[in-house]
C-alpha positions as a Markdown table, in Angstrom:
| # | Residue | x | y | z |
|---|---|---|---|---|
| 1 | Unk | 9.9 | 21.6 | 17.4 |
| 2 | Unk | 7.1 | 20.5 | 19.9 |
| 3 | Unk | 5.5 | 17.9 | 18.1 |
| 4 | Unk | 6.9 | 15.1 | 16.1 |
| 5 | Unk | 4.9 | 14.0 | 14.1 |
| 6 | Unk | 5.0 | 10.4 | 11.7 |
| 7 | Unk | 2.4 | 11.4 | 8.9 |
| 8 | Unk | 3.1 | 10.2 | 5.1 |
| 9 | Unk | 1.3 | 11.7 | 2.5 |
| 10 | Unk | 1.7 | 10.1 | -1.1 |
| 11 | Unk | 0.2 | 10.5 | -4.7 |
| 12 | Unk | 0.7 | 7.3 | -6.8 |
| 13 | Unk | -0.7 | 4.9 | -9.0 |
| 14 | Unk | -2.4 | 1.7 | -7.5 |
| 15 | Unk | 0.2 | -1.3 | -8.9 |
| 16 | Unk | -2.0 | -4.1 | -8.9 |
| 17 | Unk | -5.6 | -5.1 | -7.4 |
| 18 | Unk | -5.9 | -4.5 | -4.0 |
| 19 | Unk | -5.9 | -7.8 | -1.8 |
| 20 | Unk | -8.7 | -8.2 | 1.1 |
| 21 | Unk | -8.7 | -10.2 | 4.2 |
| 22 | Unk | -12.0 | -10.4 | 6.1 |
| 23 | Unk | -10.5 | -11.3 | 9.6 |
| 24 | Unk | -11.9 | -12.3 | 13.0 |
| 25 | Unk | -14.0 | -9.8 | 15.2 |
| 26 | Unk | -15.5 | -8.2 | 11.8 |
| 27 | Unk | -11.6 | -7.0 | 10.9 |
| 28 | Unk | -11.3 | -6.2 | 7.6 |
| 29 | Unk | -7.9 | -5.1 | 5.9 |
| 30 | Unk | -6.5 | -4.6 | 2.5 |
| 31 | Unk | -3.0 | -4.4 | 1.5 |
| 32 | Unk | -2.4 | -3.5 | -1.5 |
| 33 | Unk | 1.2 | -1.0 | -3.3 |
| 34 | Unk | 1.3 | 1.8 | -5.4 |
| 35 | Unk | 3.9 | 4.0 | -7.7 |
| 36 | Unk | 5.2 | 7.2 | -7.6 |
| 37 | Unk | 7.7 | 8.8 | -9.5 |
| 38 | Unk | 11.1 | 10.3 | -8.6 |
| 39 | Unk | 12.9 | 12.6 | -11.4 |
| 40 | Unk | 16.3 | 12.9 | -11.2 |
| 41 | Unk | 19.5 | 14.0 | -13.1 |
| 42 | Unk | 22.2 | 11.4 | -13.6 |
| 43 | Unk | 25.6 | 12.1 | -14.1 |
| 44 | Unk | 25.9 | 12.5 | -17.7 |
| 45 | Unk | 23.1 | 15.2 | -17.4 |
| 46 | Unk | 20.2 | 13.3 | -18.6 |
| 47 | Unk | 16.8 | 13.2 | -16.7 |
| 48 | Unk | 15.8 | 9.9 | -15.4 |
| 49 | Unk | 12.6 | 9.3 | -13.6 |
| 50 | Unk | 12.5 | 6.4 | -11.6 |
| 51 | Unk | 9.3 | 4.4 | -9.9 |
| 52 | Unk | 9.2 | 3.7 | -6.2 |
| 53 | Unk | 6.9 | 1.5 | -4.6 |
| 54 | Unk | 5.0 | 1.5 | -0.7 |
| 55 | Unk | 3.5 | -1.2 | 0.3 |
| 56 | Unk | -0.3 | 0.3 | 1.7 |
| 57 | Unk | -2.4 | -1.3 | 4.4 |
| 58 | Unk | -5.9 | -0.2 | 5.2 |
| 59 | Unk | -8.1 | -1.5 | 8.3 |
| 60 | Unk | -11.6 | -1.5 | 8.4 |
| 61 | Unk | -13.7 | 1.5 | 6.9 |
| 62 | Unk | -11.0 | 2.6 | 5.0 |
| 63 | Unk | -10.0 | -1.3 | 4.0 |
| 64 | Unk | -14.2 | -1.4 | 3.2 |
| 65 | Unk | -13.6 | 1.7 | 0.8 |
| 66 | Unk | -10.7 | 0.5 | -0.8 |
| 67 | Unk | -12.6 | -3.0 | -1.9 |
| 68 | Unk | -15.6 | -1.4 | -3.2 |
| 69 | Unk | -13.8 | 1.8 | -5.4 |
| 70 | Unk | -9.8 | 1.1 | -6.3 |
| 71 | Unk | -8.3 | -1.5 | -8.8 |
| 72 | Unk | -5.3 | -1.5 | -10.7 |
| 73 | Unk | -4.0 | 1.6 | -12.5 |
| 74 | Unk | -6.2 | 3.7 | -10.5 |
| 75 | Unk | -4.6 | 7.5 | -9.2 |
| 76 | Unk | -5.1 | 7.9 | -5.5 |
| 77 | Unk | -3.6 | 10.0 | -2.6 |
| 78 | Unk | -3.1 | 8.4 | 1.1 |
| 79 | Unk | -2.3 | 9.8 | 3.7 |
| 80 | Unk | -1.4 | 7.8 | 6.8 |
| 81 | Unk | 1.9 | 7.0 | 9.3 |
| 82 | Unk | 5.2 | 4.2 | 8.2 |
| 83 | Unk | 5.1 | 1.4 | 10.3 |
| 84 | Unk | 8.1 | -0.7 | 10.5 |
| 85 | Unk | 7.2 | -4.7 | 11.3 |
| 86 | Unk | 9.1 | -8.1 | 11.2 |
| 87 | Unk | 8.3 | -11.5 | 10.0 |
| 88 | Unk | 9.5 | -14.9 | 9.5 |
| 89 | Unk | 9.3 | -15.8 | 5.8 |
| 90 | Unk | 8.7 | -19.5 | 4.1 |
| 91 | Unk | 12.8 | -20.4 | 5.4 |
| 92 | Unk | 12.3 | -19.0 | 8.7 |
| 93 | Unk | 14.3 | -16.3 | 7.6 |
| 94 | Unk | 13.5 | -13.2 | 9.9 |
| 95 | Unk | 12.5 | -10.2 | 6.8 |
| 96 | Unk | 11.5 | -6.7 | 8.0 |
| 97 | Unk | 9.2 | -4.2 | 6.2 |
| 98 | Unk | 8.1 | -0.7 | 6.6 |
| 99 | Unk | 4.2 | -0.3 | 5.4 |
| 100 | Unk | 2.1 | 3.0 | 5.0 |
| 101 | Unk | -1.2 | 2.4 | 7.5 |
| 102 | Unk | -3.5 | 4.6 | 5.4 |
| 103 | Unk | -5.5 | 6.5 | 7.9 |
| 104 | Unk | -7.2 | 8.0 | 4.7 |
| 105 | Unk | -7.8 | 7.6 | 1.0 |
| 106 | Unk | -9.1 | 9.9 | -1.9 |
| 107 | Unk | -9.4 | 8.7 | -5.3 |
| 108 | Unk | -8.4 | 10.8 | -8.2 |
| 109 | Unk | -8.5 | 11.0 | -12.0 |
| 110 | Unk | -11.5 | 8.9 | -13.7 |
């Protein structure tokens, strides 16, 4: 293999209204989650399907999109890279979190 590659491509279901920060230097970003389903089959031989959740940020033109066309309950697919950060939360308790940087976004459904 020649080129690695981090690319993440996911279909899901927008979780809850997209939040949007209008930064400094004209920044814009919006951070926002959505679902998608895993199916499985347990060990009594039932099928289970189970939500996961990714926590998306957007930056700019994309973040710009994202404010104007998706809410709640919308269908969309992103594609974009993980990105793994730390922070200190409200205890100054170091937390770590892996994001999706959506590099870009297409609605679906109505």
């Amino acid at each position: 293999m020649s080129t690695l590659r981090n690319r993440v491509q996911l279909i899901g279901n927008v979780g809850q209204d997209p939040e949007i920060k209008n930064l400094e230097n004209n920044k814009k970003v919006a951070n926002f989650s959505i679902a998608t389903n895993e199916t499985y089959t347990n060990d009594k031989g039932e099928r289970v399907t189970k939500a996961l959740w990714h926590n998306i940020v957007a930056w700019n033109k994309t973040a710009e999109i994202i404010e104007k066309y998706v809410q709640k309950g919308k269908e969309v697919a992103i594609d974009g890279k993980l990105v793994s950060r730390s922070y200190e939360d409200a205890e100054k308790k170091k937390r770590y979190i892996t994001e999706v940087v959506c590099n870009e976004i297409l609605l679906l459904g109505s």
